[in-house]
N, CA, C and O of each residue as an XYZ file, in Angstrom:
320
protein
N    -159.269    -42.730   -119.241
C    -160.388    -42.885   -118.323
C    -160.973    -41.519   -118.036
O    -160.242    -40.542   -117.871
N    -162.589    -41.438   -117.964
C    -162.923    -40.404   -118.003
C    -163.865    -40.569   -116.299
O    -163.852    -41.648   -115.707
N    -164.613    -39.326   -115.724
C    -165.695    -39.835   -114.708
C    -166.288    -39.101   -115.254
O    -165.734    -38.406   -116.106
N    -167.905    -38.940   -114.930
C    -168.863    -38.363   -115.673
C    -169.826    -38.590   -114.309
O    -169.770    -39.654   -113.693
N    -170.882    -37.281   -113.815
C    -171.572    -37.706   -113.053
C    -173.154    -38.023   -113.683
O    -173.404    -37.061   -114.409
N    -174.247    -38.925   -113.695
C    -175.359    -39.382   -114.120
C    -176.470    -39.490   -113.131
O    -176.322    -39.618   -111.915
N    -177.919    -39.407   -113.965
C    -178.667    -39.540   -113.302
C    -179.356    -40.890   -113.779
O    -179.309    -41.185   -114.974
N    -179.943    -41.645   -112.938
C    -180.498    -42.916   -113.110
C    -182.086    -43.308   -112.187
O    -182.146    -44.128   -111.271
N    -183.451    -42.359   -112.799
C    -183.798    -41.981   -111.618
C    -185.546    -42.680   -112.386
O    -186.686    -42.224   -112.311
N    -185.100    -43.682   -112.934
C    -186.395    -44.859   -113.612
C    -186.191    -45.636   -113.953
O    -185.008    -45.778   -114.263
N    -187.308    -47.006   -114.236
C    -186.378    -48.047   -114.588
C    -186.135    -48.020   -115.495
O    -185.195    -48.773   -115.751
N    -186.685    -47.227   -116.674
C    -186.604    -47.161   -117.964
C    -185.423    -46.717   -118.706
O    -184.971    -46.985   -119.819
N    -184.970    -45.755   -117.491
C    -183.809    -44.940   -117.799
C    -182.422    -46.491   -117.325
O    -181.414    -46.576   -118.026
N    -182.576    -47.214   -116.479
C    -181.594    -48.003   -116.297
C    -181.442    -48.782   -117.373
O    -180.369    -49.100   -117.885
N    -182.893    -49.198   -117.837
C    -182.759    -50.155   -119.023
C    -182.224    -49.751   -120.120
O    -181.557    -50.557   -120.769
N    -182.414    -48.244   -120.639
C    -182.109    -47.787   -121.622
C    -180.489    -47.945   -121.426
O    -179.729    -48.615   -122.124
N    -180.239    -47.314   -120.528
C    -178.213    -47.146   -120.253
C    -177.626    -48.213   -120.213
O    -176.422    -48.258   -120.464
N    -178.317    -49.286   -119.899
C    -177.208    -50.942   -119.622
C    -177.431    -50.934   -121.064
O    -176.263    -50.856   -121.444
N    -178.264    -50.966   -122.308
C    -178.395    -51.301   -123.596
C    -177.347    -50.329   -124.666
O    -176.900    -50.680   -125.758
N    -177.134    -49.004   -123.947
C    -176.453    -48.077   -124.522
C    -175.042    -48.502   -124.240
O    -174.253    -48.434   -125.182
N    -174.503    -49.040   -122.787
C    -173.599    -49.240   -122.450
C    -172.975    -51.021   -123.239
O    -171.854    -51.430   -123.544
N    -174.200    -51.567   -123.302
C    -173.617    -53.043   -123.869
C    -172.974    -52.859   -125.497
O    -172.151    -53.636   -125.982
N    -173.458    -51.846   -126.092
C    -172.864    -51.668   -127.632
C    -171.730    -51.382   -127.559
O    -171.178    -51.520   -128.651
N    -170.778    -50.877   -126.421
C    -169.564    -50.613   -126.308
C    -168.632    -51.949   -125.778
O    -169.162    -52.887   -125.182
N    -167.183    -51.900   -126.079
C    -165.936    -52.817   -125.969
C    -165.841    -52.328   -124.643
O    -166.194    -53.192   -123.839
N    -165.580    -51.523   -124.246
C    -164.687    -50.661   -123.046
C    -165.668    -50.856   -121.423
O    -166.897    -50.915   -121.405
N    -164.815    -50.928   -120.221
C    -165.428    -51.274   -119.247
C    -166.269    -50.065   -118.918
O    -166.114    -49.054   -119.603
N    -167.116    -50.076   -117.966
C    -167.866    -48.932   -116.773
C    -167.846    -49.297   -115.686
O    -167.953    -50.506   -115.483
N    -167.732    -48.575   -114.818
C    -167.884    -48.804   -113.350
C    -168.951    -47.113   -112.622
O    -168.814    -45.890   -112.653
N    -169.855    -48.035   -112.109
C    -170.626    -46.678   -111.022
C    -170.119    -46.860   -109.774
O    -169.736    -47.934   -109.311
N    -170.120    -45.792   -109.228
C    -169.489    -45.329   -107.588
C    -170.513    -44.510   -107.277
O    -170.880    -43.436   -107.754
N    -171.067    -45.443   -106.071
C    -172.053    -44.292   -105.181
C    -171.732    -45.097   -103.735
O    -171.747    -46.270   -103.360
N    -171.380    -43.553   -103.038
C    -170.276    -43.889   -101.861
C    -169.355    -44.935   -101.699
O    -168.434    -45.169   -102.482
N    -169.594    -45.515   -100.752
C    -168.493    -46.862   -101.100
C    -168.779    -48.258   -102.144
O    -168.171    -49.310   -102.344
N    -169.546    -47.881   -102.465
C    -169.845    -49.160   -103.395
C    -169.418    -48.808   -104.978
O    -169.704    -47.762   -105.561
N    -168.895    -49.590   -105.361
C    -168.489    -49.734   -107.027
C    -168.828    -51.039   -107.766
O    -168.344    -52.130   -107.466
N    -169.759    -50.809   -108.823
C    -170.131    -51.727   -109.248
C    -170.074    -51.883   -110.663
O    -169.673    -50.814   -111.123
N    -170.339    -52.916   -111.797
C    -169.838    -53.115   -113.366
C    -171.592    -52.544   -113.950
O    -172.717    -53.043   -113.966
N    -171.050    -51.420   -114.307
C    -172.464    -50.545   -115.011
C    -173.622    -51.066   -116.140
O    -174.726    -50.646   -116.486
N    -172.676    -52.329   -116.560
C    -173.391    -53.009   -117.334
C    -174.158    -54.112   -116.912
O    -174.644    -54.962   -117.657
N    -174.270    -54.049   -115.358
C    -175.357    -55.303   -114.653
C    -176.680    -54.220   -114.203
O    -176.640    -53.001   -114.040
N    -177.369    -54.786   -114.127
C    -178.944    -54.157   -114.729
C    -179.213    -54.427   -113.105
O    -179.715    -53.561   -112.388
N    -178.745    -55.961   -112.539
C    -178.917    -55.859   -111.292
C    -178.088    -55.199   -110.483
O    -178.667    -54.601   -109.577
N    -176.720    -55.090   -110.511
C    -175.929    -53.887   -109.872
C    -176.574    -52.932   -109.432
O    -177.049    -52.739   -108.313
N    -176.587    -52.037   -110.786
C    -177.723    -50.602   -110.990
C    -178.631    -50.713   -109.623
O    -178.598    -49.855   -108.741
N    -179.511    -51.987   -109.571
C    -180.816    -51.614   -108.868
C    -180.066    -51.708   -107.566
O    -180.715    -51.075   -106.734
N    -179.009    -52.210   -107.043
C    -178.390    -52.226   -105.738
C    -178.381    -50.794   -104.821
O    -178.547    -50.496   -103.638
N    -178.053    -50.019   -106.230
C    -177.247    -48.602   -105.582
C    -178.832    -47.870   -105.103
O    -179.958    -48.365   -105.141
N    -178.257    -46.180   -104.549
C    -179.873    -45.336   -104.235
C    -179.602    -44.873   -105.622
O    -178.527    -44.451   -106.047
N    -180.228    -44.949   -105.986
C    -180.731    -44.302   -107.493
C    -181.569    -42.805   -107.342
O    -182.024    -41.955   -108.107
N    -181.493    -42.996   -106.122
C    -182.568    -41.501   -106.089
C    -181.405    -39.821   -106.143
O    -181.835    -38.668   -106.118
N    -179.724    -40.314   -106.229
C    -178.988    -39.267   -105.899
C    -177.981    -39.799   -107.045
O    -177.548    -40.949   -107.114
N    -177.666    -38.646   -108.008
C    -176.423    -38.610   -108.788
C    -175.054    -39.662   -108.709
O    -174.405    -39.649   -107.664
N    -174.705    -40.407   -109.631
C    -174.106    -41.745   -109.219
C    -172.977    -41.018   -110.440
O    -173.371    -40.542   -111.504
N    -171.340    -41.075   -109.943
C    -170.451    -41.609   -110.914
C    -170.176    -42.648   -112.220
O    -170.373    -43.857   -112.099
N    -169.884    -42.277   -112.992
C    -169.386    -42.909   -114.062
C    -168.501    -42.897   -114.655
O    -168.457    -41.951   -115.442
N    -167.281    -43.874   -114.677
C    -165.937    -44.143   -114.421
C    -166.079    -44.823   -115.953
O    -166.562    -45.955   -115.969
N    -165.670    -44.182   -117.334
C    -165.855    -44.689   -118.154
C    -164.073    -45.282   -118.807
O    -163.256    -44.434   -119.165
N    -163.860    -46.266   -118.837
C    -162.740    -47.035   -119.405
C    -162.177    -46.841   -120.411
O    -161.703    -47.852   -120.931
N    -161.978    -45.586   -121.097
C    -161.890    -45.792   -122.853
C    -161.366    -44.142   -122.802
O    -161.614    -43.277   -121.962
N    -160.577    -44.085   -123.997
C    -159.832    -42.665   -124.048
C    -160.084    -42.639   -126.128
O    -160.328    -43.519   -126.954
N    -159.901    -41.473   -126.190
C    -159.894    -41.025   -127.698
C    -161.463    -40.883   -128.402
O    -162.483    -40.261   -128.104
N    -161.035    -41.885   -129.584
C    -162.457    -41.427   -130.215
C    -163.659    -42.418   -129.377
O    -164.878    -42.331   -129.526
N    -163.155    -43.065   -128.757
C    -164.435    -44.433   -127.998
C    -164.523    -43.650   -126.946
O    -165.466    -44.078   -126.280
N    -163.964    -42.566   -126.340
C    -164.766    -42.045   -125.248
C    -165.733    -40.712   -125.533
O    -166.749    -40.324   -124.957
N    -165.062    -40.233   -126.550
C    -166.083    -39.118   -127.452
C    -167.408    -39.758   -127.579
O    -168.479    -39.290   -127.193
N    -167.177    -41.023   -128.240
C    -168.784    -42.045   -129.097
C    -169.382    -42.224   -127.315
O    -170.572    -42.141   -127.014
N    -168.537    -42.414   -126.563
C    -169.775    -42.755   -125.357
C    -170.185    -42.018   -124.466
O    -170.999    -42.462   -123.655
N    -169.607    -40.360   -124.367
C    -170.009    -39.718   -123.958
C    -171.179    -38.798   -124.928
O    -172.010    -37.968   -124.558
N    -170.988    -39.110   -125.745
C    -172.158    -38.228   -126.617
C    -173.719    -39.283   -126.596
O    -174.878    -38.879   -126.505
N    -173.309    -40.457   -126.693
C    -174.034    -41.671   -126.503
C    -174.739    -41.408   -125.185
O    -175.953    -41.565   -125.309
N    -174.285    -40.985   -123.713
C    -174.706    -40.949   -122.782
C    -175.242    -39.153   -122.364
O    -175.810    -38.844   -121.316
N    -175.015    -38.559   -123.056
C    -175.880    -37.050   -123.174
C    -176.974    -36.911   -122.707
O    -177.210    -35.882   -122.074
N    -177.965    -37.895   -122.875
C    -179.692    -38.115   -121.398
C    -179.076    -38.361   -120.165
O    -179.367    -37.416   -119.432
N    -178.592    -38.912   -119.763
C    -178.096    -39.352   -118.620
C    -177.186    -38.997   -117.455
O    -177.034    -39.473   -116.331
N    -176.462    -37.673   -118.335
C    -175.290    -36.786   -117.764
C    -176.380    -35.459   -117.032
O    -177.513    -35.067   -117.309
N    -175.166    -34.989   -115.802
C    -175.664    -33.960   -114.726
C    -174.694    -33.167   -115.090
O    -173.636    -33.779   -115.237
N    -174.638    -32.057   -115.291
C    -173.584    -31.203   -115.381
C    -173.102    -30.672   -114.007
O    -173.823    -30.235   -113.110
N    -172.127    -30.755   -114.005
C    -171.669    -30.134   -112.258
C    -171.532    -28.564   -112.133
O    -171.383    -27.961   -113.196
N    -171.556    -28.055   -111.320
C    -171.939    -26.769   -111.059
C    -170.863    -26.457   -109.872
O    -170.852    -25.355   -109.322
């Protein structure tokens, strides 16, 4: 299991990531404050504030977390 922090800050960009995220086996979960939700619901997504950096709790170790973190490279914030 990896976390990764993301930005999700259009709808275009949500649509694109639930489609990036559905080609994968392995679960997701976003965390923004207390809420955790399954990254692959399009309506989830629109629940959270989207306007501030959201967690990504990606399910998968080895080469399937390499393929989905390189997969998700638009979407990643680098932390500072």
């Amino acid at each position: 299991m990896s976390t990764i922090k993301i930005s999700l800050d259009s709808i275009d960009k949500v649509k694109s990531f639930v489609n990036i995220l559905a080609k994968f086996d392995c679960d997701f979960d976003l965390i923004s404050g207390r809420y955790i939700i399954d990254a692959k619901s399009i309506m989830g997504i629109f629940s959270l504030d989207l306007s501030k950096p959201i967690d990504l709790e990606i399910h998968a170790d080895g080469k399937d977390l390499d393929l989905v973190t390189r997969a998700l490279s638009p979407y990643r914030i680098d932390e500072k």
